[in-house]
C-alpha positions in Angstrom: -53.0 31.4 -99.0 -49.8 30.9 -97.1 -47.3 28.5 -98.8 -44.5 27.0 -97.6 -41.0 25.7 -99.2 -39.2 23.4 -97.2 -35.6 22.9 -99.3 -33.5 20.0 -97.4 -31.0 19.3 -100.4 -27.8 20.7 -102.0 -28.3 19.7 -105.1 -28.4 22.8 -106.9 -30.9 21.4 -110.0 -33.5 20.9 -106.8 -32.6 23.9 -104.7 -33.3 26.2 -107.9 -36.5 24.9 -108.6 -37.4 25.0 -105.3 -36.6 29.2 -105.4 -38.2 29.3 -108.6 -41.6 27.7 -107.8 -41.2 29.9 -104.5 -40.6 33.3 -106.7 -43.5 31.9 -109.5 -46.2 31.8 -105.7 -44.8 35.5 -104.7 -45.5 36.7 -108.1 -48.8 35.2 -108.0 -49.6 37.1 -105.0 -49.4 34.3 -102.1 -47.6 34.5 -99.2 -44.2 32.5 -99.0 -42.0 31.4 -96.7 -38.7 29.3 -97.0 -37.1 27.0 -94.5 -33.9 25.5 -95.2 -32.7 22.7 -93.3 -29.9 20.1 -93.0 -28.2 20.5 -96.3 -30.6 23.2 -97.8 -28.3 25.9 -95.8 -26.1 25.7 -98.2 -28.0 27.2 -100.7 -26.2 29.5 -101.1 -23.1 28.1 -101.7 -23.5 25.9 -104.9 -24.4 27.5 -107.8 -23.6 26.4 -111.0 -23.4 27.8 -114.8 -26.4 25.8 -115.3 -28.4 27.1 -112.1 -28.0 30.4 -110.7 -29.3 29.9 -107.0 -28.1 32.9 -106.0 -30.0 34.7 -108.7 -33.6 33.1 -107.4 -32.4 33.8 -104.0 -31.9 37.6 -104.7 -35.4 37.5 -106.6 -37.2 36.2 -103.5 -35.3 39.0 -101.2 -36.1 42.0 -103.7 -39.8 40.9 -104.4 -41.0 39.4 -100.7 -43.2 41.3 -98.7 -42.8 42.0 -95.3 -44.6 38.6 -94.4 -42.2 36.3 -96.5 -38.9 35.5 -95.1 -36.0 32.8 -95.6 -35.4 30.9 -92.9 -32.3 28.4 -91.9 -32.0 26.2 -89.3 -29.3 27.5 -86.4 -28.2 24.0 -85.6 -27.4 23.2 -89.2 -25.8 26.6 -90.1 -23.6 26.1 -86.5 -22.7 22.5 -87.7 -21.5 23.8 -90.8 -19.6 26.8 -88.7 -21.9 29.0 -91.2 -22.7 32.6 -90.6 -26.5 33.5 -92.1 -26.5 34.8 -94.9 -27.8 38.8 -95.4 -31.5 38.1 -95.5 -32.1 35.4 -93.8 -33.4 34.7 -90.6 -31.4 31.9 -88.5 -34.6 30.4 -87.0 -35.6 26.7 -84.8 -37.0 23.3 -85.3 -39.8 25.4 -82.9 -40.2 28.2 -86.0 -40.4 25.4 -88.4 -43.2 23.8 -86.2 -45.4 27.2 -86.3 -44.5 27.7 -89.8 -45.8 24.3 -90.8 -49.4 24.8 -88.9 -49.6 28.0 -90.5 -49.3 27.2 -93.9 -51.5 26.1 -96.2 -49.4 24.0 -98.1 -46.1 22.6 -97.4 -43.7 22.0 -100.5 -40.2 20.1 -100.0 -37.6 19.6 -102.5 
């Protein structure tokens, strides 16, 4: 079953469950994508005592297969004058369209 995270927020309480329900599917054996978009690019930027994002983040690289990536939106990384991140994959509202048909499911936070 291919699953799908879509994360749209900075709020680091949601962006952290959102990588932790992805990493709890990966473990479970599904395959998992993750698109970030709008304000979810920033991911990586707002971890907090409380949340480590950037711990879930590193989980998901390390314990992917070859068939589950991160994704970010260009135009929102480009807005926010944002390089992408080591592991990522800058990707398109056209990616994001295929990656929604494909999946199973579709999860947002």
């Amino acid at each position: 079953m291919k699953i799908l995270f879509l994360i749209v927020s900075n709020n680091s309480e949601k962006v952290w469950n959102g990588f932790r329900l992805a990493n709890n599917f990966l473990k479970n054996g599904y395959e998992v994508n993750v698109f970030l978009l709008g304000e979810g690019v920033e991911s990586d930027e707002i971890s907090n005592e409380k949340f480590d994002i950037n711990f879930e983040i590193d989980a998901f690289l390390k314990n992917s297969a070859t068939v589950s990536k991160i994704y970010a939106c260009g135009t929102c990384l480009g807005i926010r004058n944002k390089e992408t991140p080591y592991g990522w994959y800058k990707s398109t509202l056209d990616e994001l369209r295929k990656l929604i048909l494909e999946s199973d499911k579709v999860i947002t936070f």
